[in-house]
Structures are given as structure tokens and as C-alpha cells.
Backbone as a ProteinNet text record, in pm:
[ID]
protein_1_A
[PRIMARY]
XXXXXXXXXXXXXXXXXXXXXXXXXXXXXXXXXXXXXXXXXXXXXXXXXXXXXXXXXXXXXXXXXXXXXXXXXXXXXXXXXXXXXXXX
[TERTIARY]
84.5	0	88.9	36.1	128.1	44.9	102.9	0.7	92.7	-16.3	79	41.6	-69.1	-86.1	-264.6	-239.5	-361.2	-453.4	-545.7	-619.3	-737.1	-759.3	-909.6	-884.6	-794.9	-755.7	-805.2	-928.4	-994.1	-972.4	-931.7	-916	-1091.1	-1065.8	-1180.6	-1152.4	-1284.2	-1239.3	-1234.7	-1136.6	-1101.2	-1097.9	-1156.2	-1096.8	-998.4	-898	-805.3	-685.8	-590.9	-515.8	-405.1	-364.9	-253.2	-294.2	-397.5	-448.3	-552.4	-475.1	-590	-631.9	-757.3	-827.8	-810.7	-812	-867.5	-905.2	-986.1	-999.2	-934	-922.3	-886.8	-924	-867.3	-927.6	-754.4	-758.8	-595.4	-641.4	-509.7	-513.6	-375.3	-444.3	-302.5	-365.4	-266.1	-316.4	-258.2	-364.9	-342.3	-336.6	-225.4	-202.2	-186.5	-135.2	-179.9	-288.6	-393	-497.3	-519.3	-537.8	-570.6	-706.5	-688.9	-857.9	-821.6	-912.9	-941.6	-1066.5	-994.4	-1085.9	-1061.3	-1155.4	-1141	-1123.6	-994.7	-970.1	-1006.6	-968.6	-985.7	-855.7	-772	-688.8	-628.7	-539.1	-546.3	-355.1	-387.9	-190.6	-199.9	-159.4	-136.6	-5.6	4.9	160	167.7	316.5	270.6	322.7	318.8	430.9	585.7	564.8	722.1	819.4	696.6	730.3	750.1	669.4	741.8	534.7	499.4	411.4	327.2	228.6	162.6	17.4	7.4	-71	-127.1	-297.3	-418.8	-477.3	-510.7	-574.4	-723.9	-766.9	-890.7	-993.9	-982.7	-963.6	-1121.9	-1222.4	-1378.5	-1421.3	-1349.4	-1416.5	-1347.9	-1425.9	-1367.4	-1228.9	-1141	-1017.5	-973.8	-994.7	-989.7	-790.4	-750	-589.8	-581	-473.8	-450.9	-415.9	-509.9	-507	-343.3	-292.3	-151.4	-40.2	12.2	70.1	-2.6	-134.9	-191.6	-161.5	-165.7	-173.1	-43.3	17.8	216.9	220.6	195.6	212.3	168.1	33.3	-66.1	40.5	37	134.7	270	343.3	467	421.9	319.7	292.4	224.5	136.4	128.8	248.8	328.9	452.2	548.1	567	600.4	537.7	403.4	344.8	361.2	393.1	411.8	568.9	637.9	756.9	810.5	762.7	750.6	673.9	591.2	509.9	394.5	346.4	258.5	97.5	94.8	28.7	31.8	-28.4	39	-8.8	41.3	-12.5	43.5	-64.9	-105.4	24.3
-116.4	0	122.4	253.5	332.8	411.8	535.3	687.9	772.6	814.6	921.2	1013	1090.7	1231.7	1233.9	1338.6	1393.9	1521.4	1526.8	1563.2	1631.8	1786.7	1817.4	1829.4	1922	1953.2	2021.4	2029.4	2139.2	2135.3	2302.5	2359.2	2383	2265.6	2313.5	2411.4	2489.1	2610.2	2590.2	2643.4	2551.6	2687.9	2697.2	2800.1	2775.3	2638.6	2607.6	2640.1	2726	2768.9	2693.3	2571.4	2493.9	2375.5	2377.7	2246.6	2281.7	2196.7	2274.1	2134.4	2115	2021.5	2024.7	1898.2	1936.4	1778.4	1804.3	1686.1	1713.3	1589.4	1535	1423.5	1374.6	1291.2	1206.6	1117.3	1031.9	964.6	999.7	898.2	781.1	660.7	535.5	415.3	338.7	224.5	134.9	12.7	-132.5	-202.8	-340.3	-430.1	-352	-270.8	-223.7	-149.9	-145.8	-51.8	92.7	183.5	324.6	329.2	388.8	384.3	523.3	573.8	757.8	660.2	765.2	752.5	879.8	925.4	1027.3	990	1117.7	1113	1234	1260.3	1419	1311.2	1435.7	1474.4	1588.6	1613.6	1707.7	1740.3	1826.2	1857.3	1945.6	1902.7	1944.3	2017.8	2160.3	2134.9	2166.6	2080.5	2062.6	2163.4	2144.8	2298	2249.1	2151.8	2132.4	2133	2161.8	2197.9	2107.9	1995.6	1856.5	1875.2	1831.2	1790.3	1676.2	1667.9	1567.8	1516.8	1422.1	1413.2	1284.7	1329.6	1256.2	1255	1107.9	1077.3	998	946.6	906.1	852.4	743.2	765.7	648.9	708.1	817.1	685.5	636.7	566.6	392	322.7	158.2	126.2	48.9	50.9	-189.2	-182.8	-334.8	-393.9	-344.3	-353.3	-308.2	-342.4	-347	-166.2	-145	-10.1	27.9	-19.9	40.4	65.3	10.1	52	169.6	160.7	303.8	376.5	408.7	538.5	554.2	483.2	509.3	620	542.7	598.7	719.1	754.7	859.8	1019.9	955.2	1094.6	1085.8	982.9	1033.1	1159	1118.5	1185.6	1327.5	1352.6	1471.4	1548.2	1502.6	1582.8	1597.8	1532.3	1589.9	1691.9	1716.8	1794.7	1946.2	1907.4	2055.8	2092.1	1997.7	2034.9	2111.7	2108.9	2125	2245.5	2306.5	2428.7	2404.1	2304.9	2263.7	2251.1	2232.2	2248.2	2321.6	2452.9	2604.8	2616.1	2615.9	2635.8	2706.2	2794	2878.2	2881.6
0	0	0	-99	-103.9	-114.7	-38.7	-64.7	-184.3	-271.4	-370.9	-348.8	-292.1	-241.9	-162.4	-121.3	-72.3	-147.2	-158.9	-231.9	-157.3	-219.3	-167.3	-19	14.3	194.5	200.7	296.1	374.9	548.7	531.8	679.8	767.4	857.8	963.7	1070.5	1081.3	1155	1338.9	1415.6	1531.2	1639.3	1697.9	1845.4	1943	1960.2	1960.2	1885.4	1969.9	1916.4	1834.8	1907.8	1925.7	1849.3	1735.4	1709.6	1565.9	1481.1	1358.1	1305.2	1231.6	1201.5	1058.2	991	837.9	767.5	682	631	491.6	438.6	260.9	264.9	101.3	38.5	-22.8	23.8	30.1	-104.7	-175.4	-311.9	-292.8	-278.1	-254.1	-371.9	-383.9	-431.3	-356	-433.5	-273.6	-420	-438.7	-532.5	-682.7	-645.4	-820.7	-895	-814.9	-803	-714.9	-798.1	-716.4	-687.8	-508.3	-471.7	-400.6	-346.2	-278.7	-175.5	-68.6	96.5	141.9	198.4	304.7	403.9	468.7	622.2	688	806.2	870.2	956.6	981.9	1077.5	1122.1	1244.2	1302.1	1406.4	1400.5	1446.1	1515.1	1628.6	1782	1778.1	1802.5	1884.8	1964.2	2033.4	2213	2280.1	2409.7	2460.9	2452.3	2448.2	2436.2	2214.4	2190.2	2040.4	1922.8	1959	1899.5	1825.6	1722.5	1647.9	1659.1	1705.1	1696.4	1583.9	1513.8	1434.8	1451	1497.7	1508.4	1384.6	1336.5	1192.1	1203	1146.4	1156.1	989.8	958.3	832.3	840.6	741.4	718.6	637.4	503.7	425.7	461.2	435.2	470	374.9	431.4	360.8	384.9	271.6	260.6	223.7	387.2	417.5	551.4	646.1	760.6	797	857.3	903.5	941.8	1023.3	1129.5	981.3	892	792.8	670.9	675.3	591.8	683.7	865	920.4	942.7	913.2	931.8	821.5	672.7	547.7	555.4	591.8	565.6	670.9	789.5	825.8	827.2	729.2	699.9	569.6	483.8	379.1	388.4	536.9	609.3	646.1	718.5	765.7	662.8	556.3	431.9	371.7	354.4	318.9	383.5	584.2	663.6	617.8	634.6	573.7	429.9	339.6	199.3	210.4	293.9	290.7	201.3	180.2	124.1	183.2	320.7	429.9	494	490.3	592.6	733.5	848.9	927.5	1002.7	1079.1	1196.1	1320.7
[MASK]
++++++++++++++++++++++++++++++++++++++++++++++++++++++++++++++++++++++++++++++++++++++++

């Protein structure tokens, strides 16, 4: 299973300062086939300055969850890194 990007990122609006929400739409393929699921997740940062990212993923996924949510926020924190994901 491989993620090639995320797609369709929307910022949810948060009164939490330290914590922004957003959903997309993950494009991966499983065996050779490309499929799209929606997730929402969300990035904490802590007081001690280190990033945290809560995921949660929306549509049914026919593959072992713990290796898509590895993939999914290495491919998030690439995204904050790259400035591709702007945040607050």
C-alpha cells in the first residue's frame, strides 16, 4: 500500500489555538490498483514543540489499518515540511 498524495484539503475552523483540524481525500493504491478515501486529521503542537498528528480515516479501507496510518502521516509531515500544508 502506497500513498501518492492527498487531495481536496480542507481547513476546519477551530478556536483552539494549538491544534488545527482538516480533512482530505488520500489517493493510494493497494495491489496495483488506485482507490481515494477520506480522512480528517489534526496537528497538535505541544508545549514542548514537537508535532503531533491525530488521523482518523472516514471511508472503509480493505488492508490493515496500522501501515496506511504510518504511510498517511509520513505523507502529512512531508506535506508541513515542503510548505505545502500552511499552518497557523
Amino acid at each position: 500500500m502506497v500513498v501518492s498524495k492527498l487531495i481536496e484539503i480542507e481547513r476546519k475552523e477551530s478556536h483552539i489555538y494549538y491544534m488545527q483540524e482538516f480533512t482530505a481525500t488520500a489517493v493510494y493504491s493497494i495491489v496495483g490498483k488506485e482507490k481515494k478515501g477520506r480522512i480528517a486529521f489534526s496537528i497538535e503542537h505541544k508545549p514542548t514543540g514537537e508535532m503531533e498528528i491525530t488521523l482518523q480515516i472516514i471511508d472503509d479501507v480493505d488492508y490493515p489499518l496500522l501501515p496506511i496510518i504510518m504511510d498517511l502521516k509520513k505523507t502529512i509531515r512531508t506535506l508541513i515540511t515542503t510548505n505545502v500544508l500552511l499552518l497557523d
